[in-house]
C-alpha positions in Angstrom: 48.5 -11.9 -124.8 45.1 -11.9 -123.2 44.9 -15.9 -123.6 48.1 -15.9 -121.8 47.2 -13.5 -119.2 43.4 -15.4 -118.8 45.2 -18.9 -118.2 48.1 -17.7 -115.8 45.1 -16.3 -113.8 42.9 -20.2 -113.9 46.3 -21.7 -113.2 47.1 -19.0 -109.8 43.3 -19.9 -108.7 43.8 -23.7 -109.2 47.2 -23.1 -107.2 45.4 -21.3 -104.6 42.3 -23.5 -104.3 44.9 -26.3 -103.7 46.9 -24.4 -100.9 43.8 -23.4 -99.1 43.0 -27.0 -99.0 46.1 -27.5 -97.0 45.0 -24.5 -94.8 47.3 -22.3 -96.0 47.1 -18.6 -96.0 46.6 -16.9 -99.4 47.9 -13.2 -99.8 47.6 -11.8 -103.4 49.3 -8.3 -104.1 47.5 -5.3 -104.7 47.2 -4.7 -108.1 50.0 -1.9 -109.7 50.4 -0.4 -113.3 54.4 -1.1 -113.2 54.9 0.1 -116.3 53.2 3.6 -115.4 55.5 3.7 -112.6 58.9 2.5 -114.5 59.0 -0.6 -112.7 59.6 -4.4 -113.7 56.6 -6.6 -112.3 55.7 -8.3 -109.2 55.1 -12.1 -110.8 57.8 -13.6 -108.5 57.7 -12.5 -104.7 59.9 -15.2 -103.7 62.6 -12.8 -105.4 61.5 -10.0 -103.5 61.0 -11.8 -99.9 63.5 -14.4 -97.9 61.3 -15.8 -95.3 62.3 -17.6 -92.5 60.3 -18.1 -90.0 58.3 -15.1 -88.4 61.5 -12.9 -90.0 61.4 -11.2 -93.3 64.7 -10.2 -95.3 63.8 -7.7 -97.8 67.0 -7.5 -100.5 69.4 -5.3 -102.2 68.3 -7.1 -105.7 70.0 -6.7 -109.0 67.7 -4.2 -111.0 66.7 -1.4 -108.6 63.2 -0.8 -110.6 62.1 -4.2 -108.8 62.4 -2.2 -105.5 58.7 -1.2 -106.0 57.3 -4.6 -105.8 57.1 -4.8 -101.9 54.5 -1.8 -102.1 52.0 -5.0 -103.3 53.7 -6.7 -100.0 52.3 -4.8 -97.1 50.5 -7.0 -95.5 53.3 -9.7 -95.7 55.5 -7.5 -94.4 53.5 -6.0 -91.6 52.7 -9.0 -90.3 56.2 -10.1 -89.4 57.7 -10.5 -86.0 60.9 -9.6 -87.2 61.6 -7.1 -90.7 65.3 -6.4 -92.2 66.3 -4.2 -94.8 69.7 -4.6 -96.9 71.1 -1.8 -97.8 71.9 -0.9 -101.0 75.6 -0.2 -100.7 79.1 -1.7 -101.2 78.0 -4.0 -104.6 75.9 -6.0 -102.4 73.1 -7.6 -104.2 70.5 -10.5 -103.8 67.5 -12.0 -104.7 65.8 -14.3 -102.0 65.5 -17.1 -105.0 69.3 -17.2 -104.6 68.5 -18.6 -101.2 67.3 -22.7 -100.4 66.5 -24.1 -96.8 67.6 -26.9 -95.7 66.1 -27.7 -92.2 67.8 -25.1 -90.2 70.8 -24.2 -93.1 70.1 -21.9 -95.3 72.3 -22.3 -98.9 73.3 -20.0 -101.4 73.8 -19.3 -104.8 76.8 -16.7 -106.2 75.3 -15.6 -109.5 74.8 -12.4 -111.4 71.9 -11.6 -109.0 73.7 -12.5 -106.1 76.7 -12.1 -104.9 79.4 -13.0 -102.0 79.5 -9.6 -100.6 75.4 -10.2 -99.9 
């Protein structure tokens, strides 16, 4: 397990080394015991976040014990023009991974983590 954790860590660096070569802005989470807290993980923000733009769409996902993952987020999140929060009501759920741009369209996915109602 450690090997596994030691070379996702070298491969997030190399990934981050090449973005900031492309003058990109890095934010890495905050670290969290999630398993202290009953929670899932935080490997895959693009779950937790639908960006567009200076506007952030945070989701009603699937499994409510991801909700935690935007406490890593803050600074994301707080540095958007523009926040929105779905409500968790009516069956609605989504993950932002369910969602693809395409220039100024945005497409979706019905799956099991999202759904038409979203």
């Amino acid at each position: 397990m450690t090997n596994m954790i030691d070379q996702a860590n070298r491969e997030l660096a190399t990934l981050c080394e090449g973005l900031l070569n492309y003058g990109a802005t890095i934010y890495r989470p905050k670290p969290m015991d999630f398993v202290e807290r009953q929670g899932l993980y935080n490997y895959c923000p693009r779950d937790r976040l639908l960006i567009y733009g200076d506007t952030i769409v945070d989701p009603a996902m699937m499994y409510p014990c991801r909700d935690m993952e935007l406490q890593c987020y803050h600074d994301v999140v707080d540095s958007a023009e523009h926040y929105y929060f779905m409500p968790r009501h009516e069956g609605m759920i989504l993950d932002a991974a369910n969602v693809c741009r395409l220039g100024n369209s945005m497409l979706f996915l019905e799956s099991a983590s999202g759904n038409r109602q979203a």
